[in-house]
Structures are given as structure tokens and as C-alpha cells.
C-alpha positions as CSV (number, residue, x, y, z in Angstrom):
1,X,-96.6,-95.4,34.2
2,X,-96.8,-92.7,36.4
3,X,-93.6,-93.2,38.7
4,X,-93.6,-91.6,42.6
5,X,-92.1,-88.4,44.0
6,X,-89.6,-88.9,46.6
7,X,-90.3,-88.4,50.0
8,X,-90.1,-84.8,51.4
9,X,-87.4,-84.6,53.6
10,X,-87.4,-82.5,56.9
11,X,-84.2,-82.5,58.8
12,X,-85.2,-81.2,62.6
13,X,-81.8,-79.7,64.0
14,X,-81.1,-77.1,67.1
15,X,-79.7,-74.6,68.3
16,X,-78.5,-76.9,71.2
17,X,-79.5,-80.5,73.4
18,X,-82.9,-80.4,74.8
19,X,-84.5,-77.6,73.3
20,X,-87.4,-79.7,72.3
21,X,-86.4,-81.3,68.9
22,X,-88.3,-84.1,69.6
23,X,-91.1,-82.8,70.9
24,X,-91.5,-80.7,67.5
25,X,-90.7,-84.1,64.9
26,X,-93.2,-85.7,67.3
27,X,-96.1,-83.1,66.7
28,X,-95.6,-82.6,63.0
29,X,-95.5,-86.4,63.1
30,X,-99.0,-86.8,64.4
31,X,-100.3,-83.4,62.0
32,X,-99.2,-84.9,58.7
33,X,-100.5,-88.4,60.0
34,X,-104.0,-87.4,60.7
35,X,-104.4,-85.2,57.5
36,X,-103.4,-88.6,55.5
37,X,-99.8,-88.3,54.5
38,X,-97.6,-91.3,54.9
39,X,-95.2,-89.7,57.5
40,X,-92.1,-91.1,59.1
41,X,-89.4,-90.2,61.2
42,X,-85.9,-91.2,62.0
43,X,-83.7,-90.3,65.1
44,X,-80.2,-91.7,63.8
45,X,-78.4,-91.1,66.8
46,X,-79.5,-92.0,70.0
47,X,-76.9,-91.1,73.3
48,X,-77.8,-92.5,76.3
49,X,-81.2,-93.3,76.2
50,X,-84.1,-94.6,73.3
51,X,-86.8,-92.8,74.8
52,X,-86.6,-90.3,72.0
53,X,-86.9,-92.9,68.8
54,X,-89.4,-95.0,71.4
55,X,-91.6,-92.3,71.1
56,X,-91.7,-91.7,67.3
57,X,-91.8,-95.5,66.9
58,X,-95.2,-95.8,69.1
59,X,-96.6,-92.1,67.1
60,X,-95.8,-94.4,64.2
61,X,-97.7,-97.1,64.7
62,X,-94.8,-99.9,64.7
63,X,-94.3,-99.3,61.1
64,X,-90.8,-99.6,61.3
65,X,-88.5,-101.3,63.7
66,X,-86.6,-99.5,66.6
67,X,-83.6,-100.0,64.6
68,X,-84.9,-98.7,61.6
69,X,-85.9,-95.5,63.6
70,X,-82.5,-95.6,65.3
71,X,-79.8,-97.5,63.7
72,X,-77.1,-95.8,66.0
73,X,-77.8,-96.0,69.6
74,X,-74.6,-95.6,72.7
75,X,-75.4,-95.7,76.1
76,X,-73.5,-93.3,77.3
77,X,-75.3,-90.0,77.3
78,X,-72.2,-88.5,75.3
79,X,-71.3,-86.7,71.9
80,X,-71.7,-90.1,69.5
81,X,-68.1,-89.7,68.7
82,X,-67.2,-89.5,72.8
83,X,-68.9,-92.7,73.2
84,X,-67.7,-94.7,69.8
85,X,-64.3,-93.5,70.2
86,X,-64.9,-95.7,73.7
87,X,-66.7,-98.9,71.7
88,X,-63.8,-98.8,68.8
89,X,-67.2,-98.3,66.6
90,X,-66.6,-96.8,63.2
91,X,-69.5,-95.6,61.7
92,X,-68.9,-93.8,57.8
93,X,-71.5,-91.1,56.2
94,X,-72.5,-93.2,53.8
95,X,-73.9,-95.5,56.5
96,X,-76.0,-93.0,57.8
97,X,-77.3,-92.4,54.9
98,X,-78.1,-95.7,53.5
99,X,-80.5,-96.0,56.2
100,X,-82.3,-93.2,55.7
101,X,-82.6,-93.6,52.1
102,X,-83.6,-97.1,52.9
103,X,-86.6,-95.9,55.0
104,X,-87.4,-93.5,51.6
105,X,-87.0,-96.1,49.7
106,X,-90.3,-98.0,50.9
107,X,-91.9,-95.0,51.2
108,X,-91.7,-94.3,47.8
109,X,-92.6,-98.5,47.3
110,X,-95.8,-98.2,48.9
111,X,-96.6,-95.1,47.6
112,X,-96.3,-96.9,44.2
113,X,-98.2,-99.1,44.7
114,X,-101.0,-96.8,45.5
115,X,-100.5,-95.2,42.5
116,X,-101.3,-98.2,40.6
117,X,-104.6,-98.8,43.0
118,X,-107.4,-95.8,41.5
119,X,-109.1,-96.0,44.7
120,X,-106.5,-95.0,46.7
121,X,-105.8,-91.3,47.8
122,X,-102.3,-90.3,46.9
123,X,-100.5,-87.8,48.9
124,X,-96.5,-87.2,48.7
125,X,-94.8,-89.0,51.5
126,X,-92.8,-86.7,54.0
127,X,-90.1,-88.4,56.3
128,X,-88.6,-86.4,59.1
129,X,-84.9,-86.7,60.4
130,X,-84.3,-85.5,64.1
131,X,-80.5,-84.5,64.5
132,X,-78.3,-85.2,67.7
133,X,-77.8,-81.9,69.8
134,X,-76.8,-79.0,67.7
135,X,-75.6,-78.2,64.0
136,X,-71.9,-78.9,64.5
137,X,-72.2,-82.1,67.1
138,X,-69.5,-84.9,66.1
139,X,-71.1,-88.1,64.8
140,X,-68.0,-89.8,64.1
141,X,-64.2,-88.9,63.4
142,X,-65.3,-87.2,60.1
143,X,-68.3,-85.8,59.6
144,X,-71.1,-83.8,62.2
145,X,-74.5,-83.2,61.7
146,X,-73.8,-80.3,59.4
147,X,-72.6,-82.8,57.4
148,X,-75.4,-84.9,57.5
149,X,-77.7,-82.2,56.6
150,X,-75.7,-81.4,53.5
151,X,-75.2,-84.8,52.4
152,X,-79.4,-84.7,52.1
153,X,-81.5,-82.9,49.8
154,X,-83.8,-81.9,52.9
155,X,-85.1,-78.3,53.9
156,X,-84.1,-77.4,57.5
157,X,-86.1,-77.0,61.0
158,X,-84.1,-75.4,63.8
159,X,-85.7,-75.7,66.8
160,X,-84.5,-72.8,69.9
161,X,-85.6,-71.9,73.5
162,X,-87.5,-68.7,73.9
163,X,-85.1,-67.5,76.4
164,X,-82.4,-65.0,77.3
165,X,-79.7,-66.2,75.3
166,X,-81.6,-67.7,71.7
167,X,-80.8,-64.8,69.6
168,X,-77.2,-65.3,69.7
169,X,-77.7,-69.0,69.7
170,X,-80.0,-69.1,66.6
171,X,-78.2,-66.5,64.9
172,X,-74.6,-68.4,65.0
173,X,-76.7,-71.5,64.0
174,X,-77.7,-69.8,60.9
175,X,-74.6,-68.8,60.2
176,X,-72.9,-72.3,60.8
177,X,-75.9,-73.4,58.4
178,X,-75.2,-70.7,55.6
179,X,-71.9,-71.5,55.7
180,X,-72.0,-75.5,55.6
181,X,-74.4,-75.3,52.8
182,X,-71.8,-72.2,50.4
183,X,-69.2,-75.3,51.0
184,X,-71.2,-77.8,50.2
185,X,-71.9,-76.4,46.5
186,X,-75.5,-77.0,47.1
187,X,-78.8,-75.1,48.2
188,X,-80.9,-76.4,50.6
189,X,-84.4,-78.0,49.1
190,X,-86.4,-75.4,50.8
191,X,-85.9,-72.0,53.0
192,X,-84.6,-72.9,56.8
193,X,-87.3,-72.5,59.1
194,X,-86.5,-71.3,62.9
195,X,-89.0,-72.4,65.7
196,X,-89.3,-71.1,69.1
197,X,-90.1,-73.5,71.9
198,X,-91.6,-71.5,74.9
199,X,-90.5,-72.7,78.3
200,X,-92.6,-72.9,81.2
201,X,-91.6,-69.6,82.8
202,X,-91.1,-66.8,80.4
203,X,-88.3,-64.1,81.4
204,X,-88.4,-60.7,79.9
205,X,-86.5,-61.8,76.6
206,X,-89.7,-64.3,75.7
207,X,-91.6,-61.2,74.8
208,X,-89.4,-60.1,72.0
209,X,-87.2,-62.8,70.7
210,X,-89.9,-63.6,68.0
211,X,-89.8,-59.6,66.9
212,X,-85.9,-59.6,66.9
213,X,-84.9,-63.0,65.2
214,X,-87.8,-62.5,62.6
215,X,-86.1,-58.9,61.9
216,X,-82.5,-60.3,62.1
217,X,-82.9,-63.6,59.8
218,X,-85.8,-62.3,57.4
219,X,-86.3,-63.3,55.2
220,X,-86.3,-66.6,57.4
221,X,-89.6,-67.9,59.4
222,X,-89.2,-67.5,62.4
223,X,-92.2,-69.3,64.8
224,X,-93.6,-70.1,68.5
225,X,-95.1,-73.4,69.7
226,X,-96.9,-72.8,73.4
227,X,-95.3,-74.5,76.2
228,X,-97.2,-78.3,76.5
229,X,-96.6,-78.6,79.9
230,X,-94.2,-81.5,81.6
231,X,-96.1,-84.7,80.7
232,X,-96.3,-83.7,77.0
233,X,-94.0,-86.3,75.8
234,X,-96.2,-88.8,75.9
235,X,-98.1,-90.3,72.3
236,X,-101.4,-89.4,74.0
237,X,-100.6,-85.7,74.7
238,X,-98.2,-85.3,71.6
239,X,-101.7,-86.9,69.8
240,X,-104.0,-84.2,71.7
241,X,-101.3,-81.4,71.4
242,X,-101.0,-81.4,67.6
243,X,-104.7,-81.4,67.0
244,X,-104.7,-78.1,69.4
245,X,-101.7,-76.6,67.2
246,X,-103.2,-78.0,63.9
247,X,-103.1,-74.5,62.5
248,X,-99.6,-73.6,63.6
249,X,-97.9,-77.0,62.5
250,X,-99.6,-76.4,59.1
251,X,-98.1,-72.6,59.3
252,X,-94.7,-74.4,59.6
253,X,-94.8,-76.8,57.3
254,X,-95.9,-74.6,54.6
């Protein structure tokens, strides 16, 4: 009996809050989607708003529940550990990640039984993870989203702003990552990707971040996704978006 590969696991992280994590898990999303794979994705964490995991539920189609998607939501637009220091909420690793193995769990299930239909088309499963903020964020007392990320056999996205400013942020990113992953004892599943978001106005550093951090990180990816425009974040123009960068989502997932 021929028995399922896991799911591929994509962990989307950044260089800092609101650099257009999201936005990127949302696109690759809808790519794998249309070309047939059974794609999810999770947003654990969720401060201050759901409009995030709302978003990934409706690209998904309902398949799973807004608590499935998000299993830790505060209201306060905090650090999670700001805001469940302030609800007395303890929330352990291992809870974390029961619920995203969980979500793997019936992917692999319904992959299964696909496998055992001869009609059915059978493409490996890929389930993406969007982080909270940045790599060293607090999710509770004792563990951050480095943690997380080393807790799962996942390869790593780290999504930046081309801007003045992104080379030092990426580089101490992938130096917080390098180091995470030594203590850890463990390699990451795949090399860490780095992708550029471009903003709406350029400055004079957008021209030759891409040049610098592809020199500085190599042998690292480093890549650019064009500026979507401010009513992007929508599941009609995330839809229309990742048809338009088809090639370069495919570029990035490899």
C-alpha cells in the first residue's frame, strides 16, 4: 500500500510587522491552488484583528474553520505574550503545534485516499504557516517564533521591504535564523528563501537592495514581488495577482 508523503511545510516569517507576509502566503496560496495541489495555510497567531486568517480562510474555500486557521487570536493589537500575560492565558509549544500537525494530519488523510482512487491526480500536499511579526517575537513566556520554526521540519520564507533599511534588517534576520537553527541541532528542510516586497514609492535603495542582499546572503535566494497596489488584499485581486506573477511564485517556490 502505497502510504502518503507529508505535507510540505512553508513557514512565511519577516524581517518585521507589516511587511506583507500575508500578502505573500496569500499569493502562493492561490498559485499552488490553481495548478492542483492541495494547499493550506495557517496564521497561529492573530493580534488584534482576524482579517489576516479571514483572508486565507475565504482563498481556501471554507475548508477549514477560522479556528483551525487561527487557533490563537487576542484583541489587543500586542506582542501575543503582551496580550496573554493580560488574559492569564498560557499557551505551551506543544499546543501550537498539535494544531498544525492536526491540519497535516488530514491533509495527508485525504491525500490517502486519493491514492487509493486510480482516477484521481495525486500531487504532494503543501501547507503554509504565516508567523507573527518577526523571527524573535514572543508567543508566550517560553518560546518565540524562532522557536516555532525550529520545532517544524519546514523550509523558511522571509519576507522584507524594499526600502532603505532592509539590508540590515534581512541580514540580522538571517543571522537570528542561522543561529536558532546551529542550537537547535537541526537543518532546515530546504534553503531559506528571502523575498522583497516593493512599496509603492521606491527610494534610491529599491534599485540595489536585490544586487546587495543576493551578493551578501548567496548562496540564499533572494527575490522581488511588484507592488499590487492598496486594494490588493482582497481574494479577488490576490486571485488576479497570482495568475499575473504565476512565473515568479513558481520561481520561489522552486
Amino acid at each position: 500500500m502505497t502510504t502518503p508523503p507529508q505535507p510540505r511545510l512553508i513557514f512565511v516569517t519577516g524581517t518585521d510587522t507589516g511587511v506583507g507576509k500575508t500578502l505573500l502566503t496569500s499569493l502562493l496560496l492561490c498559485h499552488l491552488r490553481a495548478a492542483g495541489c492541495p494547499a493550506l495555510a495557517l496564521k497561529p497567531f492573530c493580534s488584534g484583528s482576524r482579517r489576516d486568517a479571514e483572508l486565507l480562510g475565504a482563498l481556501e474555500d471554507g475548508e477549514l474553520t477560522l479556528d483551525d486557521i487561527n487557533p490563537f487570536f487576542f484583541e489587543e493589537p500586542v506582542a501575543p505574550l503582551v496580550a496573554a500575560r493580560k488574559h492569564r492565558r498560557s499557551i505551551r509549544l506543544s499546543d501550537v503545534l498539535h494544531r498544525i500537525e492536526a491540519v497535516a494530519s488530514s491533509q495527508s488523510a485525504l491525500l490517502k485516499s486519493k491514492i487509493q482512487n486510480p482516477k484521481s491526480k495525486m500531487q504532494p500536499p503543501v501547507l503554509l504557516i504565516e508567523g507573527s511579526g518577526g523571527l524573535l517575537v514572543p508567543l508566550a513566556e517560553d518560546f518565540a517564533v524562532s522557536d516555532l520554526i525550529t520545532s517544524l521540519p519546514c523550509e523558511v520564507f522571509v519576507v522584507a521591504r524594499n526600502r532603505l533599511g532592509t539590508i540590515n534588517h534581512t541580514l540580522l534576520t538571517l543571522k537570528a535564523l542561522n543561529a536558532v537553527g546551529r542550537k537547535s541541532a537541526r537543518r532546515f528542510a530546504a534553503p531559506v528563501k528571502v523575498v522583497m516586497m516593493e512599496p509603492r514609492v521606491r527610494d534610491v535603495s529599491s534599485t540595489t537592495n536585490l544586487r546587495v542582499l543576493s551578493e551578501l546572503l548567496a548562496p540564499v535566494p533572494v527575490f522581488t514581488l511588484d507592488y499590487l497596489g492598496a486594494n490588493c488584499r482582497t481574494p479577488t485581486a490576490i486571485r488576479k495577482a497570482s495568475r499575473q506573477l504565476k512565473r515568479m511564485l513558481s520561481r520561489i517556490l522552486g
